[in-house]
C-alpha positions in Angstrom: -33.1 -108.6 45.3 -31.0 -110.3 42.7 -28.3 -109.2 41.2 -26.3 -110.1 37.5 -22.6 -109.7 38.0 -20.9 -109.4 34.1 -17.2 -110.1 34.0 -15.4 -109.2 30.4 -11.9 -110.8 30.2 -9.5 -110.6 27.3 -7.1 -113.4 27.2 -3.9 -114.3 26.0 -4.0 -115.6 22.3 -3.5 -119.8 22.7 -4.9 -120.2 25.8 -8.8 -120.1 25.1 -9.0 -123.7 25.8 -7.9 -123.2 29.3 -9.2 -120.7 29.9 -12.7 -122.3 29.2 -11.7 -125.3 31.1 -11.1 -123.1 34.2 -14.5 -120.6 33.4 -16.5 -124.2 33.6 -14.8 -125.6 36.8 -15.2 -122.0 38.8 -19.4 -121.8 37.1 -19.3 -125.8 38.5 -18.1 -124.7 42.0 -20.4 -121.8 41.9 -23.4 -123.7 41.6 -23.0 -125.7 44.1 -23.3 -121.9 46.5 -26.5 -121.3 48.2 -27.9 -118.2 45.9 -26.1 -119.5 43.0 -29.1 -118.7 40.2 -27.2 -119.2 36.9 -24.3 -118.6 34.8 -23.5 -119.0 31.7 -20.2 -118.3 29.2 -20.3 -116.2 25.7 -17.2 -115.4 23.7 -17.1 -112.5 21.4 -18.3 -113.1 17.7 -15.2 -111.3 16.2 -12.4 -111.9 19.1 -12.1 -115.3 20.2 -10.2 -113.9 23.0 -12.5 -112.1 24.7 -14.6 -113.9 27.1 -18.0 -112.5 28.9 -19.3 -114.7 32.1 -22.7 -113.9 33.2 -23.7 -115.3 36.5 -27.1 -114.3 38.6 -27.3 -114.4 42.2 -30.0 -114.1 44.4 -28.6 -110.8 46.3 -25.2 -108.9 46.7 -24.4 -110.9 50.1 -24.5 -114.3 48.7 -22.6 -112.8 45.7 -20.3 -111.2 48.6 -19.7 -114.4 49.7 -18.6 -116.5 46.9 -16.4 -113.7 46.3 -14.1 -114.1 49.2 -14.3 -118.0 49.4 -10.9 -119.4 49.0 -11.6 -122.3 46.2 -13.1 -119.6 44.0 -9.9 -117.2 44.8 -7.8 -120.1 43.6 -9.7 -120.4 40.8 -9.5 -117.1 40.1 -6.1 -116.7 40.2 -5.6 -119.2 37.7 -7.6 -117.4 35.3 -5.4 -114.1 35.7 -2.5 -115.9 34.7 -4.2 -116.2 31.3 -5.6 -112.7 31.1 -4.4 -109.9 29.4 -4.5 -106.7 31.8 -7.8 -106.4 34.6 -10.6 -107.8 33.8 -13.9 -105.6 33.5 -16.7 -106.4 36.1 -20.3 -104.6 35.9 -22.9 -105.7 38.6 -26.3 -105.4 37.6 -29.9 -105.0 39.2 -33.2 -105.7 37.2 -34.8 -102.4 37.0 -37.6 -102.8 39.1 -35.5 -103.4 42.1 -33.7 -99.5 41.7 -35.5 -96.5 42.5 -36.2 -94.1 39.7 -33.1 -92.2 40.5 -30.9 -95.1 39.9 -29.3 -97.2 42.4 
């Protein structure tokens, strides 16, 4: 079942550029992951600091695994440098894979 993963970041003011340099090398290092389905990058209409990612995967263990491979972690630690406090991660499933009582 696939699964959207969400990430909202809100980053320092200045560094937008980097930060979308680093948000493009960590999507381009992504696709290359076997159940890599998409991603994408949108930035708030009325904060320019605050950054969405949207990335699709085709279940929670590919997802699981891109998660704790070390080039994304480096990545990713990169990025934090340039955030302001944690970012906010939601993990979604199309509603036709839940059961009626939710997940």
């Amino acid at each position: 079942m696939a699964m959207t993963l969400m990430v909202e970041r809100h980053v320092i003011p200045g560094v937008q550029g980097d930060i979308k340099r680093l948000l493009r090398e960590l999507r381009a290092n992504a696709t290359r992951q076997p159940g890599f389905v998409s991603g994408r990058t949108v930035v708030d209409v009325k904060s320019s600091t605050i950054f969405m990612t949207i990335s699709v995967w085709a279940s929670m263990g590919v997802w699981e695994a891109w998660e704790k491979n070390p080039e994304r972690q480096k990545i990713i630690d990169r990025i934090n440098e340039l955030v302001q406090g944690k970012p906010t991660e939601r993990i979604w499933l199309d509603d036709e894979d839940t059961p009626d009582g939710g997940v």
